[in-house]
N, C-alpha and C positions, 0 to 999 in steps of 0.2 A: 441429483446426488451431490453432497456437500464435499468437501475437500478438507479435511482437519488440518492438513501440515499448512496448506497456504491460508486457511482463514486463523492459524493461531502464527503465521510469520505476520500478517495483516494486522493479527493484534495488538503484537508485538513492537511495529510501526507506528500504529495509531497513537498508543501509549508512550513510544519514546520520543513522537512528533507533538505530542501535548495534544491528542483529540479533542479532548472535550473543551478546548478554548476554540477551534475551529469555526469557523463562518459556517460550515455548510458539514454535518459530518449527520446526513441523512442515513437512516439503518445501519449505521455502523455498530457493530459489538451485539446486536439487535440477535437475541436468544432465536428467535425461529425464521430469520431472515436468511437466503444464503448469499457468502461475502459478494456474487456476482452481481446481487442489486443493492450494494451498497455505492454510497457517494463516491464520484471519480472512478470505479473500479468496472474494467469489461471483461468479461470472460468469451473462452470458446464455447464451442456448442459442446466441450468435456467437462464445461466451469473449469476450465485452468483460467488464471490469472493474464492475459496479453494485454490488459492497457491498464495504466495509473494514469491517472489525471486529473491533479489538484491543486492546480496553479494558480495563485491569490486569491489561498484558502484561509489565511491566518494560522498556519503552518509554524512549530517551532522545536524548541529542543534539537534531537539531532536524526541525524536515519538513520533506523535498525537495521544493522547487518544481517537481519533476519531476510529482508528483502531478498537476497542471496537466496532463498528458499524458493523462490518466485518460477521456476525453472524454466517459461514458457512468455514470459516479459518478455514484450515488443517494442513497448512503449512506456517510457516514464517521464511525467514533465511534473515537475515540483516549484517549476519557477515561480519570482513575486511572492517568495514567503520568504520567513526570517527564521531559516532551519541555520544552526550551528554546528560547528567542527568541519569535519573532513569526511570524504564520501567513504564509505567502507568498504574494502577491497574484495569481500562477497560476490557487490555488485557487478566485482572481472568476471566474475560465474556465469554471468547471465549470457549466455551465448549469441541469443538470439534479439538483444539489447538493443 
């Protein structure tokens, strides 16, 4: 079973972290994949979202405050990339962070 709200927060990221310049952005955006086996991304056995990990990915632009949508984020490491601005206060949301 897919998850629309987290694979369109997901998109949301890709695209404001500039994806398609990415090193490694295996099934990403990927019409009949779902987001859990995409690059960096782990789910639970509900396919929620619990791990990001894309750390000297060639990462850039900035983070979507979409992330914030993430509700089940355990882990995030974005390190070794050359993302811009400021983290977005969404990411207070994530509780379980």
């Amino acid at each position: 079973k897919k998850c629309p709200r987290e694979r369109s927060a997901l998109k949301d990221f890709y695209e404001s972290a500039k994806g398609n310049e990415w090193t490694n952005d295996t099934w990403w955006l990927h019409s009949y994949e779902s987001h859990c086996n995409w690059h960096g991304v782990n789910c639970s056995l509900n396919n929620e979202t619990n791990n990001l990990t894309l750390s000297n990915n060639g990462l850039s632009g900035i983070i979507s405050k979409d992330l914030g949508a993430l509700s089940s984020l355990k882990y995030l490491d974005l390190s070794d990339n050359d993302i811009k601005g400021s983290v977005p206060t969404e990411i207070g949301n994530l509780i379980e962070l």
